[in-house]
MARKETI-500187 format. One record per residue (C-alpha): residue number from 0; x, y, z. Coordinates in nm, 4 decimals. Example, Ala and Ser with C-alpha at 12.3 -4.5 7.8 and 13.67 -1.06 7.14 Angstrom:
2
@i:0, x:1.2300, y:-0.4500, z:0.7800
@i:1, x:1.3670, y:-0.1060, z:0.7140
END
This chain:
239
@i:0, x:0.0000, y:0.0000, z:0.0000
@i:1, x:0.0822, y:0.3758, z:-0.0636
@i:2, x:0.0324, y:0.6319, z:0.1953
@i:3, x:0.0802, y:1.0001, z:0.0988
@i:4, x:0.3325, y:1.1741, z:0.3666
@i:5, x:0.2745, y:1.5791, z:0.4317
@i:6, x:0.5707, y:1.6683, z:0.2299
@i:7, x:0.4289, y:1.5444, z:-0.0909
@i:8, x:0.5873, y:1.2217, z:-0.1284
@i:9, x:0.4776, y:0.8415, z:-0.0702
@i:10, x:0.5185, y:0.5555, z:0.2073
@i:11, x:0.5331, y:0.2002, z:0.0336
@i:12, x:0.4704, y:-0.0755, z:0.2752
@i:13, x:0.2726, y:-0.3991, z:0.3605
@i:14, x:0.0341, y:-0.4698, z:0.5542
@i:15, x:-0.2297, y:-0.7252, z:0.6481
@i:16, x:-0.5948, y:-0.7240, z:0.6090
@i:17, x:-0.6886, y:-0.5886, z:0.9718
@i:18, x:-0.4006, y:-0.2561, z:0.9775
@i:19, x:-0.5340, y:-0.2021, z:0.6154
@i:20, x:-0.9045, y:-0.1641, z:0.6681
@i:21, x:-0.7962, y:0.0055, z:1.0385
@i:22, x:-0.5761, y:0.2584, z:0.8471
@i:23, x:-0.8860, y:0.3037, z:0.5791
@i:24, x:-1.1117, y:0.4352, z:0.8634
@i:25, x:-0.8508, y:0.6014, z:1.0657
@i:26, x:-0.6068, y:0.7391, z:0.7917
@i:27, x:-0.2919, y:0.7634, z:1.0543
@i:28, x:0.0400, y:0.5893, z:1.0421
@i:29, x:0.3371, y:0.6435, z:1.2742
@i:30, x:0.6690, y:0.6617, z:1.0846
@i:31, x:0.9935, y:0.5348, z:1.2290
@i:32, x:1.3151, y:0.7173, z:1.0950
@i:33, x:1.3639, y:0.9852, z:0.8745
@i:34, x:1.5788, y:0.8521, z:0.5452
@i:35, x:1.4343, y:0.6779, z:0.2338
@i:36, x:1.3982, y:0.3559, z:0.4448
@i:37, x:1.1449, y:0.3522, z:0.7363
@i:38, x:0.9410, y:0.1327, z:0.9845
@i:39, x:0.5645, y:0.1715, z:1.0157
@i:40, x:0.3413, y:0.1398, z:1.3084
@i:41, x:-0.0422, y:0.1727, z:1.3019
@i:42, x:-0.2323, y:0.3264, z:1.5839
@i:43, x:-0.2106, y:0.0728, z:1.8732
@i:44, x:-0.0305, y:-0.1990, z:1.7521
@i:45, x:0.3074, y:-0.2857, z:1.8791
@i:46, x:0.4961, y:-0.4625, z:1.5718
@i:47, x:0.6762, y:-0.2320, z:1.3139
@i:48, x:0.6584, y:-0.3055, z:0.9513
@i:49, x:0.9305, y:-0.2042, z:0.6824
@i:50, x:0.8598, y:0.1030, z:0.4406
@i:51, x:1.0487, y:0.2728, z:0.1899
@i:52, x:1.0004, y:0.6687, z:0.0937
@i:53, x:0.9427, y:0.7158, z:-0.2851
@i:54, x:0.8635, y:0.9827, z:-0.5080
@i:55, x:0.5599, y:0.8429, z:-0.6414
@i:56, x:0.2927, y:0.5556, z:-0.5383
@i:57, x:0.2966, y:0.1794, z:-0.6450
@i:58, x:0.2508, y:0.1897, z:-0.9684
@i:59, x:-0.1702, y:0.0372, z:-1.0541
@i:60, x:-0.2796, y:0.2135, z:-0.6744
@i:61, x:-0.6515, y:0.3019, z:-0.6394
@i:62, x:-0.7637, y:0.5042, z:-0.3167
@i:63, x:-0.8768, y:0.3086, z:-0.0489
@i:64, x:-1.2732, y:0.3297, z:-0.0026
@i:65, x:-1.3396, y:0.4956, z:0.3809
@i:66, x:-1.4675, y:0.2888, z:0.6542
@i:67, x:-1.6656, y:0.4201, z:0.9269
@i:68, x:-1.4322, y:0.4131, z:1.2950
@i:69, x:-1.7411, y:0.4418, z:1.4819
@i:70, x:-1.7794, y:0.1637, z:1.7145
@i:71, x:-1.9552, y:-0.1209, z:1.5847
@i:72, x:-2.0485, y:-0.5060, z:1.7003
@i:73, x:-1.8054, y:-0.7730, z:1.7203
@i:74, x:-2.0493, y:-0.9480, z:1.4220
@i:75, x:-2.0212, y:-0.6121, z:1.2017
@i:76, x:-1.6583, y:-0.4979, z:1.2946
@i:77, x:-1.4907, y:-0.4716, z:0.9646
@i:78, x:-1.1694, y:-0.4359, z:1.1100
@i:79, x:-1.1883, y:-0.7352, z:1.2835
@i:80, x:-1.3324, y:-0.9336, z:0.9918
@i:81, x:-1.0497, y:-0.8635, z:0.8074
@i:82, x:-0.8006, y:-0.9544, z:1.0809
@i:83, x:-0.9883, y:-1.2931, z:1.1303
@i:84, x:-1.0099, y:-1.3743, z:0.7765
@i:85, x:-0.6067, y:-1.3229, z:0.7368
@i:86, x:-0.5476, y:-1.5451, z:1.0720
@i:87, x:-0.7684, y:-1.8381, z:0.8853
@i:88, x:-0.5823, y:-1.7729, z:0.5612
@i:89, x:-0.2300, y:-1.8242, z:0.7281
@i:90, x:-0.3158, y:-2.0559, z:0.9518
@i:91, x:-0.4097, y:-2.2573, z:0.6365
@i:92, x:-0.0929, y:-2.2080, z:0.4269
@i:93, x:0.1085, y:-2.2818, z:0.7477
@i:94, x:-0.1216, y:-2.6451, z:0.7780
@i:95, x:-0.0976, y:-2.7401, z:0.4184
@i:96, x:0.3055, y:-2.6828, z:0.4221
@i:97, x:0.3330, y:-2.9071, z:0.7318
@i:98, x:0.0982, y:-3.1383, z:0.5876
@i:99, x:0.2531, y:-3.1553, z:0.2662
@i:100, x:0.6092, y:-3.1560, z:0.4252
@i:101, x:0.5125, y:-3.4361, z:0.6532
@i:102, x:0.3562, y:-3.6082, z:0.3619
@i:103, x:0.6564, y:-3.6037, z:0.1591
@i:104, x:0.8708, y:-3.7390, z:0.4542
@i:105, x:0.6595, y:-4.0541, z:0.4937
@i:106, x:0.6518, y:-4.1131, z:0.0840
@i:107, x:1.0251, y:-4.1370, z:0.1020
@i:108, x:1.0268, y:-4.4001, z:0.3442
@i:109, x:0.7792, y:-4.5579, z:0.2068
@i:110, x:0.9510, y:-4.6146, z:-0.1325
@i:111, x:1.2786, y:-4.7291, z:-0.0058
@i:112, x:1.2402, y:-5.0992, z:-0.0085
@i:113, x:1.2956, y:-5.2922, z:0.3135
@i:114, x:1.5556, y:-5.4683, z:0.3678
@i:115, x:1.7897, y:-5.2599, z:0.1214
@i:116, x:1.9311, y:-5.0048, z:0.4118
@i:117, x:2.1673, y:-5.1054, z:0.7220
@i:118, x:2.1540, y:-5.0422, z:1.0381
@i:119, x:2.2236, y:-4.6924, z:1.0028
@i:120, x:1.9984, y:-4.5789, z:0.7766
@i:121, x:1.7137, y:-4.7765, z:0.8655
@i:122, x:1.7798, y:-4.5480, z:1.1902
@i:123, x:1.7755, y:-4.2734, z:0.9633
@i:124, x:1.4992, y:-4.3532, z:0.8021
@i:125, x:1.2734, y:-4.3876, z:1.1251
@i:126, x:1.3639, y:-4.0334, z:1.1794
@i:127, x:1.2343, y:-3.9116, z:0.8906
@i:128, x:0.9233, y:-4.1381, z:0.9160
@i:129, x:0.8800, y:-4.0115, z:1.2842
@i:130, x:0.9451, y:-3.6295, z:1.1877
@i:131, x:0.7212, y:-3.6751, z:0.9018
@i:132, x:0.4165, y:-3.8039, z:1.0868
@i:133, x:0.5240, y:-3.5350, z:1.3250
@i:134, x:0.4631, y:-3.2084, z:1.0760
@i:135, x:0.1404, y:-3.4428, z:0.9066
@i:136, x:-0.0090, y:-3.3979, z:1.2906
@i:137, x:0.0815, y:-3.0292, z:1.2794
@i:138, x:-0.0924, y:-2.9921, z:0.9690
@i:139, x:-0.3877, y:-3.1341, z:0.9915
@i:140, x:-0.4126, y:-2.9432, z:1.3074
@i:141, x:-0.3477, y:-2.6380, z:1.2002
@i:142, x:-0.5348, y:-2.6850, z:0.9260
@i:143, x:-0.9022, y:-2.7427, z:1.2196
@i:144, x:-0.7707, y:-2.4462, z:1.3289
@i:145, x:-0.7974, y:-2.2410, z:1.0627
@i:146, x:-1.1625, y:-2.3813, z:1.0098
@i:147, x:-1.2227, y:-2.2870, z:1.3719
@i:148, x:-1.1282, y:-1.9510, z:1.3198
@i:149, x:-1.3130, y:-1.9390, z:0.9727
@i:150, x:-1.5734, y:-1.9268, z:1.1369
@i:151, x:-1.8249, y:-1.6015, z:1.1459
@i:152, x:-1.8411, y:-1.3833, z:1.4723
@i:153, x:-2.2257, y:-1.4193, z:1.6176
@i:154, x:-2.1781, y:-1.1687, z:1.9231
@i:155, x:-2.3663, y:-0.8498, z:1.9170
@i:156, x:-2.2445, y:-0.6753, z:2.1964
@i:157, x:-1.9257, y:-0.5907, z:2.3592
@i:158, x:-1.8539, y:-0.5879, z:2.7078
@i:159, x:-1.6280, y:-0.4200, z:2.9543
@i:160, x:-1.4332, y:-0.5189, z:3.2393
@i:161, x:-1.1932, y:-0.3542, z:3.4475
@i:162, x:-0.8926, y:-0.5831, z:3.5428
@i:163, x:-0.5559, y:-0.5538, z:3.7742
@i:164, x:-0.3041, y:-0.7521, z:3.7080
@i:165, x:-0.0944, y:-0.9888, z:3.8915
@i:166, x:0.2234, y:-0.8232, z:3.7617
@i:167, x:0.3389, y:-0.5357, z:3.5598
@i:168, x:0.2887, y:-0.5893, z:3.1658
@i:169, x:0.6572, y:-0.6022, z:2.9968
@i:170, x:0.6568, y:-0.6488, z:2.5965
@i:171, x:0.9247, y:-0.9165, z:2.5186
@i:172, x:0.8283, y:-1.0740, z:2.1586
@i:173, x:0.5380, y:-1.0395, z:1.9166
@i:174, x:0.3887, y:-1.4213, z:1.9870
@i:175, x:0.1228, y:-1.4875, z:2.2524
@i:176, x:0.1005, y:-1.3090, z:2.5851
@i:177, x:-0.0263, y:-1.4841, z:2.9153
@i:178, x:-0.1955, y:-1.2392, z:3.1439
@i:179, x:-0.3459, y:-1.3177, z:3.5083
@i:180, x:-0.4969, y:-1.0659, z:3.7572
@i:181, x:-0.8782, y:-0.9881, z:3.8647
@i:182, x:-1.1453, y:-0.9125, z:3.5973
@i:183, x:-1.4376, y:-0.6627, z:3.7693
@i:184, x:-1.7879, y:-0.7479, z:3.5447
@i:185, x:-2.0234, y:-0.4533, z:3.4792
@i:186, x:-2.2853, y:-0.6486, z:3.7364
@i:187, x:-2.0366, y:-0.6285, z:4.0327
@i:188, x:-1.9085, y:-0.9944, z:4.0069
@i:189, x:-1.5298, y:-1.0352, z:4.0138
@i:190, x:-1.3383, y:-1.2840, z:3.9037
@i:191, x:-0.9582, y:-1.4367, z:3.8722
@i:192, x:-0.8757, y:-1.4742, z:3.5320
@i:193, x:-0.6279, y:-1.6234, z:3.2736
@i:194, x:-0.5914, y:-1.3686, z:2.8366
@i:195, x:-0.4158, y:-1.5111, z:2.6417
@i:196, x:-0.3476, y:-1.2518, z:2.3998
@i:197, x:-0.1704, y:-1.0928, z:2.0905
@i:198, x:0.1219, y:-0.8469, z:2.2167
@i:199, x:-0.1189, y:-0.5621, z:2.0812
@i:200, x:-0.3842, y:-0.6660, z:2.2918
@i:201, x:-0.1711, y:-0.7636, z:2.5418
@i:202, x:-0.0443, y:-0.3687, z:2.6099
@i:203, x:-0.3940, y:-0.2416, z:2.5619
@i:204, x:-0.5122, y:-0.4318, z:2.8560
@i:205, x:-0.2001, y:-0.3362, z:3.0961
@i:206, x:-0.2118, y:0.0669, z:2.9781
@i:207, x:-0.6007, y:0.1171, z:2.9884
@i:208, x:-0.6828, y:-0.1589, z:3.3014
@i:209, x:-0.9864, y:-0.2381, z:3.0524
@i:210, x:-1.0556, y:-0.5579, z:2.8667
@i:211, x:-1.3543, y:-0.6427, z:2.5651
@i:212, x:-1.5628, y:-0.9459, z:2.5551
@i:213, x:-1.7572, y:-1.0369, z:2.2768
@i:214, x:-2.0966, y:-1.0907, z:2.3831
@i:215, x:-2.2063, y:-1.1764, z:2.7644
@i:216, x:-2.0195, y:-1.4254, z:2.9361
@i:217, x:-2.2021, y:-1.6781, z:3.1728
@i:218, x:-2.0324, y:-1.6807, z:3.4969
@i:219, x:-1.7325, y:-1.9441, z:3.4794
@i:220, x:-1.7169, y:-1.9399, z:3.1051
@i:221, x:-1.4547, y:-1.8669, z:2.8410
@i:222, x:-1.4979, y:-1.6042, z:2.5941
@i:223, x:-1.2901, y:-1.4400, z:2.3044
@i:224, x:-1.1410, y:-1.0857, z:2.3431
@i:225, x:-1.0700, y:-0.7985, z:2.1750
@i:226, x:-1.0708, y:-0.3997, z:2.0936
@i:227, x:-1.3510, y:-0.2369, z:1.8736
@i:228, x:-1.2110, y:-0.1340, z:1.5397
@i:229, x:-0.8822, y:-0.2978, z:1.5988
@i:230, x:-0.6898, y:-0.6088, z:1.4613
@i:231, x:-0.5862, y:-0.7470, z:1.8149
@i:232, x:-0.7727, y:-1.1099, z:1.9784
@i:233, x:-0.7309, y:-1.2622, z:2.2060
@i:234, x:-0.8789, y:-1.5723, z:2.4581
@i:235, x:-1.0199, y:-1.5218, z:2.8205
@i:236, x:-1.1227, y:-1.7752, z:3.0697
@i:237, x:-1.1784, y:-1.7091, z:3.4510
@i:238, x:-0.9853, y:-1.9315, z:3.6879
END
């Protein structure tokens, strides 16, 4: 994508569905550095992504059609949408590889005749028969997972809780997050719970003390999390 800077020229970058459709509604970027070659940031996420400063846009851009930022429904959040619908597609090219990798392990086993190898590289051989059925497992798994996450958001509502954590929130990598502390429910019920959560969502949590369910939790029951009108997820289950 091409983002016009105030001096005239143009931002070249990637970025996923979610930041795209975000930065559609929004129309904000932080820029990192001031030479030709940059790193991007949009509004509340914490991972940078690589840009270059040219003269002119990618050649073939269109202008991106506005989205609405006001606050919508987890169900009609296009932000989110767009976020979930790039988590299914990776999570399926990830699955097939494995699959295909595993796959391709156990063929070549399979085709070397028994009895033909020694010792050694029947030993071998199990190796690559075990690592094989190994990545098929990944694969197929990540490849239910991707269904899983396929599928469409049905909650109407969000809801906030206020939470204190066990510990003060420090940003150490861009995978998963495990937070713990006290969740306070709009109702007056309080709870122990466990997030498991993005990095973005993560920090939101920790700076603002506030956390987003979709929908209305029963008491005791797990429920996915989030931040209108921004790519960040995450899960939540009391303890």
């Amino acid at each position: 994508m091409s983002v016009r800077l105030p001096d005239g020229r143009w931002l070249r970058t990637r970025l996923t569905g979610g930041p795209r459709v975000q930065l559609a509604g929004e129309r904000r970027l932080w820029v990192l550095g001031t030479g030709r070659r940059v790193f991007v940031r949009p509004p509340g996420a914490m991972w940078l992504r690589s840009g270059r400063i040219e003269d002119a846009p990618v050649s073939g851009s269109v202008p991106a059609a506005f989205v609405a930022r006001h606050p919508a429904p987890p169900s009609r959040d296009p932000v989110l949408t767009a976020h979930r619908a790039f988590q299914a597609r990776r999570a399926a090219v990830t699955g097939v590889t494995f699959a295909v990798l595993g796959a391709a392990g156990i063929a070549v086993v399979s085709s070397v005749e028994a009895g033909s190898a020694g010792l050694a590289d029947a030993a071998g051989l199990g190796g690559i028969a075990g690592g094989g059925a190994v990545f098929l497992m990944l694969g197929l798994l990540t490849i239910v997972g991707s269904l899983r996450i396929r599928r469409p958001i049905t909650e109407d509502t969000w809801s906030e809780l206020r939470v204190a954590l066990d510990t003060p929130f420090v940003p150490r990598a861009r995978t998963a997050v495990r937070l713990t502390g006290w969740a306070s429910y709009p109702d007056g019920r309080q709870t122990r719970f466990r997030l498991v959560a993005d990095i973005s969502l993560a920090a939101n949590v920790a700076v603002t003390g506030q956390l987003w369910l979709m929908g209305w939790p029963p008491p005791g029951k797990p429920a996915k999390a989030g931040v209108p009108g921004y790519p960040c997820l995450g899960s939540f289950r009391p303890v």
